[in-house]
N, C-alpha and C positions, 0 to 999 in steps of 0.2 A: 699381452696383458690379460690378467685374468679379468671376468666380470663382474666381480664385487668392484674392482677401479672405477666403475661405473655407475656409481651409484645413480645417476638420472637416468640410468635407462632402467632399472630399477622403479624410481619415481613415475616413468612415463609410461611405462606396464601396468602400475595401480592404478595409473588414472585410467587405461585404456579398459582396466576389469571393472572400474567404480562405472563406467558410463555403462558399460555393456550389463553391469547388473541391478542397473536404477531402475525403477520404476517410471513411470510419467513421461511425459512430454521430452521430445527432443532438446528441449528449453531447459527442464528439469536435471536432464542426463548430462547435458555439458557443462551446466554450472556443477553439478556432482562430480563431475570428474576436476574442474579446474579446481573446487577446494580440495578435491584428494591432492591433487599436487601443491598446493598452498600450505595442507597441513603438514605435508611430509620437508615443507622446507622453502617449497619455489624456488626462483629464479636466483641461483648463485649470486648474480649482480646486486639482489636486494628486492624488496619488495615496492614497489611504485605506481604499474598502473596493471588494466588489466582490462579485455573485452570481450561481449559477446555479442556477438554479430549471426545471427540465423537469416536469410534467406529463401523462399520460395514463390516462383512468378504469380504474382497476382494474388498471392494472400495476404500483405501486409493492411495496415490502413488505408483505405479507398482505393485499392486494387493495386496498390504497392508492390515492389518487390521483397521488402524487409518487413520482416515477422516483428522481429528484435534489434534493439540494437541499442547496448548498454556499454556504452566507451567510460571508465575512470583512469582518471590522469590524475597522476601526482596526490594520491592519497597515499598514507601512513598502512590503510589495510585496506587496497585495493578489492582483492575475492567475497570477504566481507561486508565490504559496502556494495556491490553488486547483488552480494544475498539480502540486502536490508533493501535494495530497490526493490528487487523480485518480489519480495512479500508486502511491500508497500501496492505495489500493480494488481496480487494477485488480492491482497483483502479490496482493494480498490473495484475491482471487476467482481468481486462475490455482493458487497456492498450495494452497487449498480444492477447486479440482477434481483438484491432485495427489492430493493425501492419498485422497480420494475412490478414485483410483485405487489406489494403494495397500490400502485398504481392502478392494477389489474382488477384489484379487490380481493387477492387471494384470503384464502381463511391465516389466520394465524402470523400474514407477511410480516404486519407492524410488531408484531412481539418478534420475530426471529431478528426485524432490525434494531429493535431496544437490545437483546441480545448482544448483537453484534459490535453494536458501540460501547460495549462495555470496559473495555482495554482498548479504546483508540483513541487516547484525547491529546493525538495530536493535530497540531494546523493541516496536516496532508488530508485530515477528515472533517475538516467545519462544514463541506456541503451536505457531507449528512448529518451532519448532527442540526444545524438550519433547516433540512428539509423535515425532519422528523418532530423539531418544535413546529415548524408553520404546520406541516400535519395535525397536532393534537390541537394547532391554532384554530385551522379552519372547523375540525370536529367540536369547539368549544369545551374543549377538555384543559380549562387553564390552569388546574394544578402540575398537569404532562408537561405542560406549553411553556408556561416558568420556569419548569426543571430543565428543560432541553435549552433554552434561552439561556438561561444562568449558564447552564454548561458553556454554550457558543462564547459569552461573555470572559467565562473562564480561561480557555484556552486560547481565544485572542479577543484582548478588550477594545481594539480599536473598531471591532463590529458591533459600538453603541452605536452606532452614528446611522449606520442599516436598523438598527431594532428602534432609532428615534425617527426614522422615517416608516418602517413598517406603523409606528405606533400612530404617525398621521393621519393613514388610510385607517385605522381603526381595526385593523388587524388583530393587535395585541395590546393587551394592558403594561404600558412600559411601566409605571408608577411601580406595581407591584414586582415587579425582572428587577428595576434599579434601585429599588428598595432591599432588597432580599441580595440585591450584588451590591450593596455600598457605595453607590453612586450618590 
């Protein structure tokens, strides 16, 4: 049989050039290659699940063996949603060295995380957007402090209940947050 018959071995060659010519992290490389083979078609069977599992003795979380490890079962676009974890992880971990900075007193931190919240107003980000109003809370910056507030309020309303308890300790002025969010 000639080798065009084979078109997965084909598939499994692109994927083997995609890793070998990706940039980044061993993490970055194998997810590059599995969507190379995702977009060229995948698994004959269908598309359904898909994982990635990295490995090395004693570097995962508190001295772990697993780096990684992103198992999807029974999704509609398995490679996909593994790429929407990765970038969920990696703003995740960029976000946590802001605050860090922040923390620290770096020049400039809290602007680079007003920045950075700016396209994440999803629920995976309430703790920073929380951390960044109590921020301009405790600096007595309550025009910031409102706005970050509302924000929280916005993308999940059930965190009145935290901002009506922050509001006991005297934290923050909730009158003006539930005012300004229609409560």
């Amino acid at each position: 049989m000639s080798r065009q018959h084979f078109g997965w071995l084909q598939d499994i060659e692109n994927m083997a050039e995609t890793f070998e010519n990706t940039k980044g992290s061993l993490i970055d490389r194998l997810y590059a290659a599995l969507r190379a083979g995702d977009d060229a078609g995948g698994d004959a069977r269908g598309k359904q699940s898909a994982r990635l599992l990295v490995k090395k003795r004693g570097e995962g979380m508190y001295g772990s063996d697993t780096v990684i490890d992103i198992p999807i079962v029974d999704h509609e676009e398995p490679v996909r949603e593994m790429g929407r974890i990765l970038r969920v992880g990696k703003n995740i971990r960029e976000g946590s060295q802001l605050y860090e900075a922040v923390e620290r007193g770096a020049p400039r931190a809290l602007a680079k995380l007003e920045r950075f919240l700016e396209d994440k107003e999803d629920r995976v980000y309430i703790d920073f957007w929380t951390t960044i109003a109590g921020i301009f809370s405790q600096k007595k910056m309550e025009k910031e402090a409102i706005y970050y507030y509302q924000k929280v309020l916005q993308i999940s309303p059930k965190m009145v209940n935290l901002l009506k308890q922050k509001a006991k300790t005297g934290d923050l002025r909730l009158e003006a947050i539930l005012k300004r969010h229609g409560d």
